[in-house]
N, CA, C and O atoms as a printed pandas DataFrame, in Angstrom:
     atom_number atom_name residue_name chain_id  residue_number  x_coord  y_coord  z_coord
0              1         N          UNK        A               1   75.067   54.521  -77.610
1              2        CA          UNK        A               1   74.372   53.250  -77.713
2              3         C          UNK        A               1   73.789   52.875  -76.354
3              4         O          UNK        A               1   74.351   53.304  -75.346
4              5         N          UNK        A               2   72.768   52.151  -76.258
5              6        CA          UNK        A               2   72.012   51.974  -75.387
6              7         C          UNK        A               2   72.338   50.623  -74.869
7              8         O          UNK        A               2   73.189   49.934  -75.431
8              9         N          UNK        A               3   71.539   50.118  -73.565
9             10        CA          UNK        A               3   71.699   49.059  -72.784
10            11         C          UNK        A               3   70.618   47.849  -73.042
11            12         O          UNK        A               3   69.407   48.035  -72.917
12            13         N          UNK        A               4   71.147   46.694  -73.385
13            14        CA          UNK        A               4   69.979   45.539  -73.896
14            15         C          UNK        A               4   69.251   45.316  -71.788
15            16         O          UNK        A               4   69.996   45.219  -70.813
16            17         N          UNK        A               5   67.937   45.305  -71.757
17            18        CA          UNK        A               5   67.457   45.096  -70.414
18            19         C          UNK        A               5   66.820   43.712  -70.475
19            20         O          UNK        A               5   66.583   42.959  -71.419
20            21         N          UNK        A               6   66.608   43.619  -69.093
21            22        CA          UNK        A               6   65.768   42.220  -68.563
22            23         C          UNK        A               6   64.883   42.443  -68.619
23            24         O          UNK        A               6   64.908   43.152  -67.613
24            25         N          UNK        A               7   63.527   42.533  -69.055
25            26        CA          UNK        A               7   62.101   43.050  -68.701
26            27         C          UNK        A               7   61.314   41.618  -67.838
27            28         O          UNK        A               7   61.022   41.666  -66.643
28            29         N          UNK        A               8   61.164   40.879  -68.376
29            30        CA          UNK        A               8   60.049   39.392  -67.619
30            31         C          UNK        A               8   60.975   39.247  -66.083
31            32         O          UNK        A               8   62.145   39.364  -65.718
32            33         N          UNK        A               9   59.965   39.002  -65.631
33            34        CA          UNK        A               9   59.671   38.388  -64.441
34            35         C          UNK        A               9   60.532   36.991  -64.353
35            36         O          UNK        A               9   61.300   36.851  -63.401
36            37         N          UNK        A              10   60.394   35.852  -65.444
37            38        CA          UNK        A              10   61.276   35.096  -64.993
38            39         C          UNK        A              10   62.705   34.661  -65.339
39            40         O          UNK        A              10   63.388   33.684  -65.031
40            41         N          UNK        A              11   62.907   35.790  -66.123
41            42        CA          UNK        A              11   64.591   36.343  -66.665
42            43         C          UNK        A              11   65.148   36.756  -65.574
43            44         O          UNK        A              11   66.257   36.331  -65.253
44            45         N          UNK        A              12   64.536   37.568  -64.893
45            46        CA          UNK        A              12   64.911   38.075  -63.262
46            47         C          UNK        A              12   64.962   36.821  -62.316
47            48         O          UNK        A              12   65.939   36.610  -61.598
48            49         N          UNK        A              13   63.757   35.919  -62.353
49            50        CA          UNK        A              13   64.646   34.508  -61.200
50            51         C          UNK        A              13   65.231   33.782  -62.146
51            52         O          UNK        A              13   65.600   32.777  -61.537
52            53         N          UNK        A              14   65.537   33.670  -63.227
53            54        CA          UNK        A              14   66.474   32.602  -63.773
54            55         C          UNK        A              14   67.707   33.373  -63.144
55            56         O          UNK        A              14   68.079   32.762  -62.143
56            57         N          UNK        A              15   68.527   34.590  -63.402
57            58        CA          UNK        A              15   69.256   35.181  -63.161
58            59         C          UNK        A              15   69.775   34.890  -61.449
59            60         O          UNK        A              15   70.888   34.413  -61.231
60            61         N          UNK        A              16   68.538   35.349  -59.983
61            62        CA          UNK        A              16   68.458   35.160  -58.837
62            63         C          UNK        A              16   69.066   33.529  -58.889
63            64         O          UNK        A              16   69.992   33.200  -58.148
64            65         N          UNK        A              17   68.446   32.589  -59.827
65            66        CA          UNK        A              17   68.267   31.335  -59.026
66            67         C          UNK        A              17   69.832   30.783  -59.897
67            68         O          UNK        A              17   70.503   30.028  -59.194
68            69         N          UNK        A              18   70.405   31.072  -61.236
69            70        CA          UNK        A              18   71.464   30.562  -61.608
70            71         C          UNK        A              18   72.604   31.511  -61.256
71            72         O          UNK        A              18   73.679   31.080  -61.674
72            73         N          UNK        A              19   72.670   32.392  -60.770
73            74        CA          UNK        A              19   73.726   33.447  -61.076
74            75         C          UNK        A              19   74.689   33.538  -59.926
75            76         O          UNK        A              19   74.407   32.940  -58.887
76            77         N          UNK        A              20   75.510   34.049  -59.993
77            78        CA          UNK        A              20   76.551   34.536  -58.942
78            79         C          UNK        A              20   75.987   35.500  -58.379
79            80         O          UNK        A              20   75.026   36.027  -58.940
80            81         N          UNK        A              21   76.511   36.033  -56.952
81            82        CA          UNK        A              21   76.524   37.495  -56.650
82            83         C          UNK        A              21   77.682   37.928  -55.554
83            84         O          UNK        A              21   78.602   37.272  -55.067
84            85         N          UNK        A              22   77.338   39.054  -55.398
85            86        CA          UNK        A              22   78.417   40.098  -54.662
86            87         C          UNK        A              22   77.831   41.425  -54.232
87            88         O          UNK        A              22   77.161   42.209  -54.905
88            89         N          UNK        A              23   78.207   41.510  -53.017
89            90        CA          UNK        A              23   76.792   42.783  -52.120
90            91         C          UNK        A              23   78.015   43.794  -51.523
91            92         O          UNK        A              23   79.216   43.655  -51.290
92            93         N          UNK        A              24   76.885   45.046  -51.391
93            94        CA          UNK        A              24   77.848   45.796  -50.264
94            95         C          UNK        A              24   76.378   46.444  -49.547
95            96         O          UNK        A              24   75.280   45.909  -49.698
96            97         N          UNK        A              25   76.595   47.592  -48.814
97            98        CA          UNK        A              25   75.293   48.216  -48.385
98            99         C          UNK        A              25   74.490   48.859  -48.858
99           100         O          UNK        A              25   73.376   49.020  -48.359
100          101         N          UNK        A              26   75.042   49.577  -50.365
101          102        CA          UNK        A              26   74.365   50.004  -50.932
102          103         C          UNK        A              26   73.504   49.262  -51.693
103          104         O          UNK        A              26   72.308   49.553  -51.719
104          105         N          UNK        A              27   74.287   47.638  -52.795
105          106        CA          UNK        A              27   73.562   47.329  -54.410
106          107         C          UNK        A              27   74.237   45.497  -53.804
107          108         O          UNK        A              27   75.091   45.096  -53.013
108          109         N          UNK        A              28   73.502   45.041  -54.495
109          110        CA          UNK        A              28   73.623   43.373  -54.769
110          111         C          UNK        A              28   73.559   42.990  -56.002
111          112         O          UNK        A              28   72.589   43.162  -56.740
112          113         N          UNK        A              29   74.823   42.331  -56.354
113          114        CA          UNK        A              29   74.679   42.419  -58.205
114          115         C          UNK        A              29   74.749   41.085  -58.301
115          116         O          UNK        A              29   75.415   40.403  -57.522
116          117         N          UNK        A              30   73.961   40.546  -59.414
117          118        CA          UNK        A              30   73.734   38.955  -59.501
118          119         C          UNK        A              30   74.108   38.414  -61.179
119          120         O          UNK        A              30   73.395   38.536  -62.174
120          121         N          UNK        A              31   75.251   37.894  -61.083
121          122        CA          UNK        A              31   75.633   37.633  -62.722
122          123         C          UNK        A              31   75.050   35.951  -62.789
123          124         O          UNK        A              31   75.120   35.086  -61.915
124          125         N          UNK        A              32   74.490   35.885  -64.116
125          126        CA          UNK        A              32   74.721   34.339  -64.634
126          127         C          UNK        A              32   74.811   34.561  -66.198
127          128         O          UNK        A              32   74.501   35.620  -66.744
128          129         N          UNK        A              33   75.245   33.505  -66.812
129          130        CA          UNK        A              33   75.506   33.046  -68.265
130          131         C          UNK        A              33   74.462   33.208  -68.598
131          132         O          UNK        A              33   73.481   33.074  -67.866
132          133         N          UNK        A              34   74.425   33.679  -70.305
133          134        CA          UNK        A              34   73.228   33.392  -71.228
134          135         C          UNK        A              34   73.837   32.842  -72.641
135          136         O          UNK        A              34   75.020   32.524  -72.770
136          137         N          UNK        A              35   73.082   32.791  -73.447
137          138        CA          UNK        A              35   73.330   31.735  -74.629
138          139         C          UNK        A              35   73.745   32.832  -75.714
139          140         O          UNK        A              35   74.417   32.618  -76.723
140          141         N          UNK        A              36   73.074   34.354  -75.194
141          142        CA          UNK        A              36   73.404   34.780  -76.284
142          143         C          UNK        A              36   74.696   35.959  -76.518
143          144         O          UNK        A              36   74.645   36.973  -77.215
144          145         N          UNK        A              37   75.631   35.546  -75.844
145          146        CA          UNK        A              37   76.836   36.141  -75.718
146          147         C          UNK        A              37   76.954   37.934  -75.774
147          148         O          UNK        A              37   77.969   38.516  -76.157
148          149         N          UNK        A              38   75.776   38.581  -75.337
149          150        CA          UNK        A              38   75.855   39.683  -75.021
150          151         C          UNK        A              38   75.233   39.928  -73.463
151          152         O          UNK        A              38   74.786   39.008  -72.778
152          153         N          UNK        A              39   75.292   41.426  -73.011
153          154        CA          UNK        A              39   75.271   41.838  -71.868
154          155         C          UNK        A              39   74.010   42.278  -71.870
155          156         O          UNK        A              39   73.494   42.923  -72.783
156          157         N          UNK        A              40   73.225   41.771  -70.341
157          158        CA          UNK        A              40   71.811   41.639  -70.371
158          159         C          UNK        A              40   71.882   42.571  -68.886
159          160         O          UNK        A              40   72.574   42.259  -67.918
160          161         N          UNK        A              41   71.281   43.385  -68.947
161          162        CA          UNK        A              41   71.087   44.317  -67.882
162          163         C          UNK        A              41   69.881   44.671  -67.185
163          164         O          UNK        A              41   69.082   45.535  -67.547
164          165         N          UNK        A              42   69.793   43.850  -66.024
165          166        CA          UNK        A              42   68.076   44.809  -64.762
166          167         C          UNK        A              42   68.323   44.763  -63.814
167          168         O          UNK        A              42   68.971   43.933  -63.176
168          169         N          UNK        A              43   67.568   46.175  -63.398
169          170        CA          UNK        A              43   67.736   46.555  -62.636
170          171         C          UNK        A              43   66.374   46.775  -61.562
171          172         O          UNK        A              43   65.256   46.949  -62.047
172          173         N          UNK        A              44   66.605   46.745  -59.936
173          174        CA          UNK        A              44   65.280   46.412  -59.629
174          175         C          UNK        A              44   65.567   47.635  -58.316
175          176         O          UNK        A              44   66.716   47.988  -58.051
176          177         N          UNK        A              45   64.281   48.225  -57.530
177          178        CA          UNK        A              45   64.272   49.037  -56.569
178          179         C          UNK        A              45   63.149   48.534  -55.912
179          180         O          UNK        A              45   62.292   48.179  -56.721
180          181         N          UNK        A              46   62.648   48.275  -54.052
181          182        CA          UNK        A              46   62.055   47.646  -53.765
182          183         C          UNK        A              46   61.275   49.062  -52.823
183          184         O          UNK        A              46   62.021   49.953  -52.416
184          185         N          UNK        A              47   59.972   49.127  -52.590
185          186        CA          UNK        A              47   59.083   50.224  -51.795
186          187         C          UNK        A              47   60.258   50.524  -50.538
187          188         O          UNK        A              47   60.397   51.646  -50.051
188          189         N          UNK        A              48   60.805   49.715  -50.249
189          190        CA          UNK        A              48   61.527   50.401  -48.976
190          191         C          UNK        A              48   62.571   51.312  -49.177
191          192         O          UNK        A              48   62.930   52.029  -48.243
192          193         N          UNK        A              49   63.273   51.396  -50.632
193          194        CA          UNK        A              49   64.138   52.648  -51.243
194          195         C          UNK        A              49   63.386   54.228  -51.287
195          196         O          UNK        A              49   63.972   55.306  -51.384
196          197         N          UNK        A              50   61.728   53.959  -51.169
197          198        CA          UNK        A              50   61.240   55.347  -51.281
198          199         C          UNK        A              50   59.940   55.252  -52.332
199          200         O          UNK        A              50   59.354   54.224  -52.673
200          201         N          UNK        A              51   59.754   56.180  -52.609
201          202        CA          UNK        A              51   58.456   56.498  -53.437
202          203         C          UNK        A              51   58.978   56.305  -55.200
203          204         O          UNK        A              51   60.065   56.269  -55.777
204          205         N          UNK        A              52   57.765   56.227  -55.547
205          206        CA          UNK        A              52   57.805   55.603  -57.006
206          207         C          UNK        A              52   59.186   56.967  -57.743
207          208         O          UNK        A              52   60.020   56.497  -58.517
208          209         N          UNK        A              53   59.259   58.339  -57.452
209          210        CA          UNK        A              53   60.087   58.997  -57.926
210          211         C          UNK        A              53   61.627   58.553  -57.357
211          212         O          UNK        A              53   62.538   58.540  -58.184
212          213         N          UNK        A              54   61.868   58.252  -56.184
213          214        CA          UNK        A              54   62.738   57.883  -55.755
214          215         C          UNK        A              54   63.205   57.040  -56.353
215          216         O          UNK        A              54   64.233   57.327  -56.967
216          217         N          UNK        A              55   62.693   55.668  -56.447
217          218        CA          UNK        A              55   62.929   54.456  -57.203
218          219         C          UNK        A              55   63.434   54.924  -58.369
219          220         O          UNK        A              55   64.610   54.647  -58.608
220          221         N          UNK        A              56   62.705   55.691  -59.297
221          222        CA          UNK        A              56   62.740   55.566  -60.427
222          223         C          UNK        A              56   64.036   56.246  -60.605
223          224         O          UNK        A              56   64.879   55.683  -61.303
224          225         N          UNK        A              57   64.355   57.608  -59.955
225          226        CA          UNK        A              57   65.653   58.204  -59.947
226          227         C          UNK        A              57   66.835   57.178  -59.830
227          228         O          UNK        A              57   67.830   57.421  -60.513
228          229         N          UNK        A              58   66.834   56.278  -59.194
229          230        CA          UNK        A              58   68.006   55.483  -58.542
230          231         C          UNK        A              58   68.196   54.303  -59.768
231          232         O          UNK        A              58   69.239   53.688  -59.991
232          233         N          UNK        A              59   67.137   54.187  -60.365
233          234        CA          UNK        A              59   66.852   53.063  -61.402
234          235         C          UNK        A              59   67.821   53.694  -62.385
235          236         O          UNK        A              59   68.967   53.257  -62.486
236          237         N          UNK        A              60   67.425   54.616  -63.040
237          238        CA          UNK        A              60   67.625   55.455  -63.579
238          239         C          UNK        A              60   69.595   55.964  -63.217
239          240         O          UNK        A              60   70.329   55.357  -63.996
240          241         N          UNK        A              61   70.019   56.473  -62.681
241          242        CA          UNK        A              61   71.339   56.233  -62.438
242          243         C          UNK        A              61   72.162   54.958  -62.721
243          244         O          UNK        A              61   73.209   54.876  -63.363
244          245         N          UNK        A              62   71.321   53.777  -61.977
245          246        CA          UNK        A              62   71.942   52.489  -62.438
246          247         C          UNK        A              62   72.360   52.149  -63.845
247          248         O          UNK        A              62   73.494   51.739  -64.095
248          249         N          UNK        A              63   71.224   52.362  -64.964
249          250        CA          UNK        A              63   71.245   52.116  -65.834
250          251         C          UNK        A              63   72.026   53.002  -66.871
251          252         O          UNK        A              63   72.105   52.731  -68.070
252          253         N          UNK        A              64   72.635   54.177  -66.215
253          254        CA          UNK        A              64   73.250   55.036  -67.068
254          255         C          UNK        A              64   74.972   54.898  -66.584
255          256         O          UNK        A              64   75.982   55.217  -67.211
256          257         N          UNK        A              65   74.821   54.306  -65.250
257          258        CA          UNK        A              65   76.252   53.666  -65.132
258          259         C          UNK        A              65   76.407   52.664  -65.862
259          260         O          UNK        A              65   77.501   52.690  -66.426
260          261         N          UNK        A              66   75.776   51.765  -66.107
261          262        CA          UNK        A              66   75.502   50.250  -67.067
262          263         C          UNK        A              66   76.192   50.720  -68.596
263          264         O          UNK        A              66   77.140   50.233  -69.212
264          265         N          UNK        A              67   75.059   52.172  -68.999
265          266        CA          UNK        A              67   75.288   51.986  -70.305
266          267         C          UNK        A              67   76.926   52.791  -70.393
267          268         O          UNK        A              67   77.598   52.594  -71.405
268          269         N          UNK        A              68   77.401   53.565  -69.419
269          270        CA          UNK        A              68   78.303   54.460  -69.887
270          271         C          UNK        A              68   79.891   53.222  -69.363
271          272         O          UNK        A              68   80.969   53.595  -69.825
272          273         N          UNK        A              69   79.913   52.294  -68.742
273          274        CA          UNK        A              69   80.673   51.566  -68.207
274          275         C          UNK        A              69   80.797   49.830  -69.406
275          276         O          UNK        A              69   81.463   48.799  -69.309
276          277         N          UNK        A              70   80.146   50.148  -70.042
277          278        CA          UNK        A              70   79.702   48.509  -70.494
278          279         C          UNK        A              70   81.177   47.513  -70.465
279          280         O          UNK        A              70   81.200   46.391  -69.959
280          281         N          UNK        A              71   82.255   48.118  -71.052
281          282        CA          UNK        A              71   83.507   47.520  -70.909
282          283         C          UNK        A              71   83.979   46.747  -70.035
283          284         O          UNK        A              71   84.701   45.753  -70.102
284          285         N          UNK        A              72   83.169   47.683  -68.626
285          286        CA          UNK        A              72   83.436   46.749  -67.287
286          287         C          UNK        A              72   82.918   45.413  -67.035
287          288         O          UNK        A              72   83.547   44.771  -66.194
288          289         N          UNK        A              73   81.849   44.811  -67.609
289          290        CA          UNK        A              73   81.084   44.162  -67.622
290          291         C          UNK        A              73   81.101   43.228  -68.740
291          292         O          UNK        A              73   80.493   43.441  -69.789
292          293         N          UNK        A              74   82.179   41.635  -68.386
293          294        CA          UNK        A              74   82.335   40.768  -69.489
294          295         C          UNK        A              74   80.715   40.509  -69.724
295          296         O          UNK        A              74   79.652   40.566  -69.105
296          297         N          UNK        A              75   81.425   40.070  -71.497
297          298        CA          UNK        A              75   79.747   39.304  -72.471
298          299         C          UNK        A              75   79.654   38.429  -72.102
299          300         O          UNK        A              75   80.486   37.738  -71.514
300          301         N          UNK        A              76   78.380   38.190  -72.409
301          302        CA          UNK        A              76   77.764   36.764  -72.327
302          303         C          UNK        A              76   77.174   36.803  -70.805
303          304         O          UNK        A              76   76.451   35.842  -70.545
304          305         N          UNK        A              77   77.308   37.493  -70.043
305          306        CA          UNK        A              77   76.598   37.047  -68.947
306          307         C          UNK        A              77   74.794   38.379  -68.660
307          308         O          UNK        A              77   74.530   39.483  -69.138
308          309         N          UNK        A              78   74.145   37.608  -67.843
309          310        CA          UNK        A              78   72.972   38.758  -67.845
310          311         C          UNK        A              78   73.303   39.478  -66.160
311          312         O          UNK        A              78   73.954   39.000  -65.231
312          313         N          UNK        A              79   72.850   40.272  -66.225
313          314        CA          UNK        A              79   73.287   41.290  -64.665
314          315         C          UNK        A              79   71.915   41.688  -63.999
315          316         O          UNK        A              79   70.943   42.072  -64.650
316          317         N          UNK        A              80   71.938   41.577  -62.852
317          318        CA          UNK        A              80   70.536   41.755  -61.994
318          319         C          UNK        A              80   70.833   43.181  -60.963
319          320         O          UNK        A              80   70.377   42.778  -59.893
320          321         N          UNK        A              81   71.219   44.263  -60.769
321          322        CA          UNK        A              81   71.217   45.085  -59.846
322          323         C          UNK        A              81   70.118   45.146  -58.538
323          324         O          UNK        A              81   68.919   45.252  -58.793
324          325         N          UNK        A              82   70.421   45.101  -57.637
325          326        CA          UNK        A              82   69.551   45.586  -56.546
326          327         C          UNK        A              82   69.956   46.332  -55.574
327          328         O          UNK        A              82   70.914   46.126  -54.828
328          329         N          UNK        A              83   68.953   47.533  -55.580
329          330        CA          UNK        A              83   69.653   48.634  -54.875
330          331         C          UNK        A              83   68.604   48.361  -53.335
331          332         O          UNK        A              83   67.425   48.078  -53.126
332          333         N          UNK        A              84   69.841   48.642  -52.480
333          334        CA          UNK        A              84   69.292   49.015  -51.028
334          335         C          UNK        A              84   68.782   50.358  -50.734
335          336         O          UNK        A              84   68.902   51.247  -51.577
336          337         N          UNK        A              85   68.280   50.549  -49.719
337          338        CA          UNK        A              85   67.674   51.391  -48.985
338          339         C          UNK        A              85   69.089   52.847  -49.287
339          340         O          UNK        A              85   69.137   53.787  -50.080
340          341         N          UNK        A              86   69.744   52.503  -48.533
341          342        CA          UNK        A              86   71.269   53.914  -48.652
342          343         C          UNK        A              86   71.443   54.278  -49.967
343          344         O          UNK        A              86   71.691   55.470  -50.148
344          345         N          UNK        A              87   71.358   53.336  -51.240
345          346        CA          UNK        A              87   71.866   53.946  -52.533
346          347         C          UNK        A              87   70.597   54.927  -52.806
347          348         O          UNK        A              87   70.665   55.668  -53.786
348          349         N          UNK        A              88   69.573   54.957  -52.072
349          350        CA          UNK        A              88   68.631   56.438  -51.983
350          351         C          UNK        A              88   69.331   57.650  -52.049
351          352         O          UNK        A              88   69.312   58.399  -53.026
352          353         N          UNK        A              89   69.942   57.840  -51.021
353          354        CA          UNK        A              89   70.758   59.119  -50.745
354          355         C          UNK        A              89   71.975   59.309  -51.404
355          356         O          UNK        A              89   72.368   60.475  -51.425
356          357         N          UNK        A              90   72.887   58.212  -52.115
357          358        CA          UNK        A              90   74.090   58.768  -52.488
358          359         C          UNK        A              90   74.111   59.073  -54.014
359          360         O          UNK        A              90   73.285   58.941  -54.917
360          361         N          UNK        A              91   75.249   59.485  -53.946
361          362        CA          UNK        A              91   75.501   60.284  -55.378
362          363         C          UNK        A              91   76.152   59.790  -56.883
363          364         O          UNK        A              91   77.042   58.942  -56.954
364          365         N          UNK        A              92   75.767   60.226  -57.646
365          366        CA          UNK        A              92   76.287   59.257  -58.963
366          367         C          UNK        A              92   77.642   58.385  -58.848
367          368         O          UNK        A              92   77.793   57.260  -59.326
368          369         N          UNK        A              93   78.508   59.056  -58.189
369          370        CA          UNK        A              93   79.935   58.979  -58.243
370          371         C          UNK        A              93   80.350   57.665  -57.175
371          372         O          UNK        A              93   81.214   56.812  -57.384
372          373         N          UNK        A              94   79.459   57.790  -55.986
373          374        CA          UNK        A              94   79.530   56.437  -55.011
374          375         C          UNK        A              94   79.087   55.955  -55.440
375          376         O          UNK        A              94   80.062   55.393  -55.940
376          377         N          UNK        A              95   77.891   55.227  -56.088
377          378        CA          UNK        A              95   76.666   54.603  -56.772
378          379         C          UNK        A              95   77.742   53.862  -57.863
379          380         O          UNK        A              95   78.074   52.698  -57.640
380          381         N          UNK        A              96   78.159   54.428  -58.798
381          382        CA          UNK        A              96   78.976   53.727  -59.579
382          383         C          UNK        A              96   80.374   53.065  -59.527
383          384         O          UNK        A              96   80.980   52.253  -60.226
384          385         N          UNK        A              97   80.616   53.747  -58.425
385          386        CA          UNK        A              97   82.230   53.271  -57.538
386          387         C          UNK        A              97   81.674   51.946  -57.275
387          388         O          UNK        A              97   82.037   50.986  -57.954
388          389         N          UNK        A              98   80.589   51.800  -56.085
389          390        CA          UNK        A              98   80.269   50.528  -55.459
390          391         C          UNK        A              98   79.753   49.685  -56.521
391          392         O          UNK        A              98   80.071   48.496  -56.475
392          393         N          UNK        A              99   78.658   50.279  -57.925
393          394        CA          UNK        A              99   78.734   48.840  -58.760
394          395         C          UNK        A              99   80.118   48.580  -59.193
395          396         O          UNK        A              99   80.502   47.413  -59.114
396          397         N          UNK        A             100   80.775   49.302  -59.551
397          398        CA          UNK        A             100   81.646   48.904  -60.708
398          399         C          UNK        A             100   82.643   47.956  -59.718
399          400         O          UNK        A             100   83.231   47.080  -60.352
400          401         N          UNK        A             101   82.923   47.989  -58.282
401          402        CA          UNK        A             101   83.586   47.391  -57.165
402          403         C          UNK        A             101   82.492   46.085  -57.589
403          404         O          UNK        A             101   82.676   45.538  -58.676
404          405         N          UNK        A             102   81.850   45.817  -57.083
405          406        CA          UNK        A             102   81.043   44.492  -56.973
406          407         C          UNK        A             102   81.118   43.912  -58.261
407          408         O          UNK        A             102   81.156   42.682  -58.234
408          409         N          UNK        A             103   81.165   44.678  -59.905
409          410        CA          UNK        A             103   80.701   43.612  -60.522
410          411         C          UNK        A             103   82.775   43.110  -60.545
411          412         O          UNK        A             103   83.002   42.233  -61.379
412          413         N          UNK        A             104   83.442   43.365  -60.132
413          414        CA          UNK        A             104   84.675   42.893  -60.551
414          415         C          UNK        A             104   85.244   41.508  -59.493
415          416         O          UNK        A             104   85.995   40.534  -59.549
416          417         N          UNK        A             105   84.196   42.289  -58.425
417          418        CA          UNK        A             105   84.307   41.138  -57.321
418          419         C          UNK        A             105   83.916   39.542  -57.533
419          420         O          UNK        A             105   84.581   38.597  -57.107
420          421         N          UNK        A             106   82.704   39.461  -58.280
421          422        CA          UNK        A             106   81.699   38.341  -58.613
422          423         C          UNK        A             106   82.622   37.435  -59.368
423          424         O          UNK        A             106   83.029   37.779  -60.478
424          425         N          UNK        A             107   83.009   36.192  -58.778
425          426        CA          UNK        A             107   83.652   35.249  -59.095
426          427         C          UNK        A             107   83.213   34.479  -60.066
427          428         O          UNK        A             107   83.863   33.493  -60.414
C-alpha cells in the first residue's frame, strides 16, 4: 500500500506555519493536525541538495521510508520532510534511522 502525499503549495505552509518540528543535519520534519485522521506525507528537496536527479533520488528514499515505516508515524497528523544538503550522500539505512529518530522526537 502506498503513501497519501501533500501535493499544493499551501498544504505545505499550512503544515510549516501550524506544525511542530524536530531537525538534525541531515532532515527537518514538521508535524501538524488534520481533520482527516489519516497520515499525510511531503516531502521537499531544495537546488542546494544537487541536481534535479539527485533530488529526486533522495525524494524518492524518503518516501519509501514513509511508506515502509507508516506505524511509526501516529494518524491524524500531516508530515513535511526536508532534506539537507548531507542526506545527499548518505545511505538508506542512516536516512531512515535519522527520520524515524526525529519523527519520535516531535512533541
Amino acid at each position: 500500500m502506498g503513501i497519501i502525499t501533500i501535493k499544493k503549495n499551501r498544504e505545505f505552509r499550512q503544515v510549516f506555519a501550524r506544525g511542530r518540528y524536530s531537525s538534525d543535519r541531515l532532515l527537518v520534519v514538521y508535524r501538524a493536525a488534520n481533520e482527516s485522521g489519516r497520515r499525510r506525507f511531503g516531502v521537499t528537496a531544495s537546488k542546494k541538495l544537487g541536481g534535479a536527479v539527485v533530488r529526486n533520488r533522495v525524494r524518492r528514499r524518503l518516501k519509501e521510508i514513509c511508506r515502509l515505516n507508516q506505524e511509526a508515524f501516529p494518524p491524524g497528523y500531516d508530515y513535511v520532510i526536508v532534506a539537507r544538503p548531507p542526506a545527499a550522500e548518505c545511505d538508506h539505512r542512516v536516512l531512515a534511522g535519522s527520520l524515524l529518530k526525529l519523527v519520535g522526537s516531535i512533541k
